[in-house]
C-alpha positions as CSV (number, residue, x, y, z in Angstrom):
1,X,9.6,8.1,18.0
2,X,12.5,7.3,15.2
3,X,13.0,11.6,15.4
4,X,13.4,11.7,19.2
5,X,15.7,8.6,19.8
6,X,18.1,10.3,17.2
7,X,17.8,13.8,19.2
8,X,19.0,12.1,22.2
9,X,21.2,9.9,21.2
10,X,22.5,13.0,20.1
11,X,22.7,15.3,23.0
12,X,23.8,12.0,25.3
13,X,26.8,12.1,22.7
14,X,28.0,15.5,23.1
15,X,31.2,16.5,24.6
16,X,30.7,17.5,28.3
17,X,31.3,20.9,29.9
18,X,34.6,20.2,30.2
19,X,36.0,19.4,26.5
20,X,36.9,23.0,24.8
21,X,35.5,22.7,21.5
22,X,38.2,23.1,18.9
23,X,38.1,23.3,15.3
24,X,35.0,26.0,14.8
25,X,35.0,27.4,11.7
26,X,32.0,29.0,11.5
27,X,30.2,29.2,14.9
28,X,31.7,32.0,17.4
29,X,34.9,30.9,19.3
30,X,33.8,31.7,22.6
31,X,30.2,29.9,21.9
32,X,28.7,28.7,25.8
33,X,28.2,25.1,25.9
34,X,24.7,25.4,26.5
35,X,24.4,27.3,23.7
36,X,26.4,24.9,21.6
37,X,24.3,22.2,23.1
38,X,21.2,23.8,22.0
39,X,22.4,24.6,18.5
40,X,23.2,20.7,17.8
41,X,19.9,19.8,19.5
42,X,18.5,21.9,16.9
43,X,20.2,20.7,14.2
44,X,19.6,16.6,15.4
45,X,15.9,17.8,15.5
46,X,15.8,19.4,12.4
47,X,17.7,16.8,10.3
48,X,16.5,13.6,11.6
49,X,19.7,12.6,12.8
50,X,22.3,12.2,15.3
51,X,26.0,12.9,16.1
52,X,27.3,10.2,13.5
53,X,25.7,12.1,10.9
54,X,28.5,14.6,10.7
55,X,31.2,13.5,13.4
56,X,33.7,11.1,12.7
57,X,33.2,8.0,15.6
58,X,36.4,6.7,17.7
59,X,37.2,3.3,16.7
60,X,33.7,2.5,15.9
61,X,32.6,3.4,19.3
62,X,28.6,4.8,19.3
63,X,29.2,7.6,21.8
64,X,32.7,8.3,21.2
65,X,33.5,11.0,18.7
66,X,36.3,13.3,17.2
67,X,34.5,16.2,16.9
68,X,37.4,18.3,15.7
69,X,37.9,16.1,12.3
70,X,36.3,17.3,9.0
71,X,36.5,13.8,7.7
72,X,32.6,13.4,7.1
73,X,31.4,15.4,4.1
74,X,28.2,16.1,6.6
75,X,30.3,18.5,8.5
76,X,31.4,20.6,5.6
77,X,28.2,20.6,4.1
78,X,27.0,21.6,7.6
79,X,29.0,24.6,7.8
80,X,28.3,25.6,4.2
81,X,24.1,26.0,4.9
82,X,25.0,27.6,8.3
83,X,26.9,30.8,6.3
84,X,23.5,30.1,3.1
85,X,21.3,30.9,6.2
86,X,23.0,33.9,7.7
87,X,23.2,35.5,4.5
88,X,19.3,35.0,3.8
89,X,19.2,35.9,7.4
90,X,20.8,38.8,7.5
91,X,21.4,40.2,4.1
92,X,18.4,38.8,1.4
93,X,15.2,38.9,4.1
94,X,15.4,42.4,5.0
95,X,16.1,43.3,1.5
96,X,12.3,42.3,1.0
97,X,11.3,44.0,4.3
98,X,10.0,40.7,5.8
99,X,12.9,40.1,7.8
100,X,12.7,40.1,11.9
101,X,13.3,38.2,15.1
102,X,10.1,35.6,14.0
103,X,10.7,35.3,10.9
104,X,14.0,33.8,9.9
105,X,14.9,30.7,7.7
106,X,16.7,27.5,10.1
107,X,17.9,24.3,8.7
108,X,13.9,23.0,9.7
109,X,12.8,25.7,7.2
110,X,13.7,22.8,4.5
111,X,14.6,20.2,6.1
112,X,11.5,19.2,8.2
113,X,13.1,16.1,9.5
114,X,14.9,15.0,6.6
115,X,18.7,14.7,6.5
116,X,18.4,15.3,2.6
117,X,15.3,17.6,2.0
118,X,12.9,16.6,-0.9
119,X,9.5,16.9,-2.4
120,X,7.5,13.6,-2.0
121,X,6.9,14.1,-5.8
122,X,10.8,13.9,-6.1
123,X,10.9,10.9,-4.5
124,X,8.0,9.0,-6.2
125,X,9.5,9.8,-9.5
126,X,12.7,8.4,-8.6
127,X,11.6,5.2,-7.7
128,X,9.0,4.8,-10.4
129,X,12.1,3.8,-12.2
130,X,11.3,0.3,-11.1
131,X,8.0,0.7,-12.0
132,X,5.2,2.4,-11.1
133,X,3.8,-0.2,-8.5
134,X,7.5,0.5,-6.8
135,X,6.2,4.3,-6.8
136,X,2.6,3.4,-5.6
137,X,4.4,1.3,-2.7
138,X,7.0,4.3,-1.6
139,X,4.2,6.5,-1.4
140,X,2.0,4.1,1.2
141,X,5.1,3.4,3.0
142,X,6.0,6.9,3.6
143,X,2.7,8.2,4.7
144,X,2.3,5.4,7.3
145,X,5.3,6.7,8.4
146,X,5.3,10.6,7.9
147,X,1.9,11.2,7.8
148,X,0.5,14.2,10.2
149,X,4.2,15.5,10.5
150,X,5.5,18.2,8.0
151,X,7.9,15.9,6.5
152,X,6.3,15.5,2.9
153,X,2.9,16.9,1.6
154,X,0.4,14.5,1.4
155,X,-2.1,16.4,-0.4
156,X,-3.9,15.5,-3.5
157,X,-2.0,18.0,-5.5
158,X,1.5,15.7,-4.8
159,X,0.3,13.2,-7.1
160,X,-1.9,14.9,-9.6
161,X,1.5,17.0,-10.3
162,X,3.4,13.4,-11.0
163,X,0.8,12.4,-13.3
164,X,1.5,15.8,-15.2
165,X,5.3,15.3,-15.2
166,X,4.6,11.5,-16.2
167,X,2.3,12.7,-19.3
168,X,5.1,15.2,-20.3
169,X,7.2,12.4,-20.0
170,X,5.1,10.4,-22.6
171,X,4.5,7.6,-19.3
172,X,0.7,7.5,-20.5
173,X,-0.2,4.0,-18.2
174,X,1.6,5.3,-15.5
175,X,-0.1,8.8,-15.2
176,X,-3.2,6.8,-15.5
177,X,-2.2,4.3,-12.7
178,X,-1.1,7.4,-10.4
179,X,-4.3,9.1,-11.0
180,X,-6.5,6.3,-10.1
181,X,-4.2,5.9,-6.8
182,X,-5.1,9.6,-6.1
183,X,-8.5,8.7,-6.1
184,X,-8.4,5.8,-3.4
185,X,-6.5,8.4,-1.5
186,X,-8.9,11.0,-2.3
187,X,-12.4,9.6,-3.8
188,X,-14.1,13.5,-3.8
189,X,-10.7,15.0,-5.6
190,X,-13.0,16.7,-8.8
191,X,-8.9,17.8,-9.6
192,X,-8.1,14.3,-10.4
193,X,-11.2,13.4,-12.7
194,X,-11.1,16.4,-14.1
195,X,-6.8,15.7,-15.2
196,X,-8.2,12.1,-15.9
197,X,-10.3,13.5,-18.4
198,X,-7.9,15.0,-20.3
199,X,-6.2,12.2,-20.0
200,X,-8.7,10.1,-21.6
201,X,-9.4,13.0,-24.5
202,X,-5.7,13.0,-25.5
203,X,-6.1,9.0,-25.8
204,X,-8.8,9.2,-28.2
205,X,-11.4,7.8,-25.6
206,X,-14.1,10.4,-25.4
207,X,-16.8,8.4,-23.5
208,X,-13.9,8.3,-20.7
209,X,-13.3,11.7,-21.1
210,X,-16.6,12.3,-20.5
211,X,-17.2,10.3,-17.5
212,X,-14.6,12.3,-16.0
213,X,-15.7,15.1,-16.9
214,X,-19.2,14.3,-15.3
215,X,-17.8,13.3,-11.9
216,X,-15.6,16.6,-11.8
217,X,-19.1,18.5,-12.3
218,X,-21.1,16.2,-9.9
219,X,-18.5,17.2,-7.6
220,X,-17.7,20.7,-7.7
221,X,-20.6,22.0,-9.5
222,X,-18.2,23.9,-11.6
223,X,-19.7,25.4,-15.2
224,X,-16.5,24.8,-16.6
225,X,-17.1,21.2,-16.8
226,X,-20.2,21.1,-18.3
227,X,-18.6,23.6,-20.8
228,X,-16.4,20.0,-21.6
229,X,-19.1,18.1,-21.9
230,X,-20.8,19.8,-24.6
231,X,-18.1,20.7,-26.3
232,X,-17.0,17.0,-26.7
233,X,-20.6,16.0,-27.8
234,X,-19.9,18.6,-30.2
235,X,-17.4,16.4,-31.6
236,X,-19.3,13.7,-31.8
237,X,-19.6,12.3,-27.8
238,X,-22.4,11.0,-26.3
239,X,-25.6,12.3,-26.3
């Protein structure tokens, strides 16, 4: 609902038939206004945004705009991925023969919606700078609101890969914490025991480990985890 409002918010905003566009720099002088209409459409759609994103506003006014001013940073930067996409477009992509009319990188190739594309990892690591219960809440909030869309992956793989960048890190609780989250968010994930058992093995806690390790082989049936087990009552486990 947020995504359409802004799309036509936007295209209510646009300059009518009537208003010459001035200014292009890198969109072709004698562009149709439906075709200039579409292209910002696209780019509304694609970005999550409206005209104010990268047009400077009249006196504060919401549908006013100068859209011949470069004032916004947004507008340069717009102009700048317009040219990075023609030249993947049109020079890299055939280069790798996989270049045609179907196949060709938009702004909605990275963007998905966002006005500043990144990973959901990305953005959970970033706020687990206020802790990692900040991070826990960022991620709920965000997939009550982007979940089902292609916005950010949702997947169990997001957060078993922040609990490897958080035991690089030397964040032991933390990986810990984000691995058990994984698991309310995906109780069958034989991934995530199977990383929580290493977890446990490389705090010294080899009945841990082991539990892990069983639920990862009760899961997936996989020989490699019963190759774990006995090798850690080799070194003394459980028996």
């Amino acid at each position: 609902m947020v995504l359409a409002t802004a799309v036509a918010q936007s295209l209510q905003a646009q300059p009518t038939e009537d208003e010459t566009p001035i200014n292009l720099q890198v969109l072709p002088s004698d562009i149709s206004h439906d075709d200039l209409m579409t292209m910002m459409g696209d780019f509304s759609s694609a970005l999550g945004v409206g005209c104010k994103h990268c047009h400077l506003r009249i006196d504060g006014d919401e549908s006013r705009f100068d859209y011949s001013s470069d004032e916004l940073e947004a507008k340069t930067v717009a102009r700048e991925m317009i040219r990075m996409t023609r030249v993947i477009n049109e020079d890299l992509l055939p280069r790798t023969g996989r270049g045609d009319s179907v196949v060709l990188v938009q702004c909605v190739t990275c963007h998905h919606g966002q006005s500043r594309p990144r990973t959901l990892e990305s953005v959970l690591l970033e706020r687990i700078q206020n802790g990692v219960e900040a991070s826990v809440a960022e991620y709920r909030r965000l997939r009550q609101k982007y979940y089902g869309r292609s916005v950010y992956d949702f997947g169990e793989f997001t957060l078993l890969s922040m609990a490897r960048t958080l035991r690089t890190d030397g964040e032991e609780d933390a990986e810990l914490r984000i691995l058990e989250f994984n698991l309310e968010q995906f109780p069958e994930s034989y991934m995530t025991y199977s990383q929580m058992a290493s977890h446990w093995e490389a705090r010294g806690d080899t009945s841990q480990a082991m539990a892990s390790y069983e639920e990862a082989l009760r899961l997936s049936g996989f020989s490699w985890f019963a190759q774990q087990l006995e090798r850690l009552r080799g070194k003394g486990g459980e028996k």
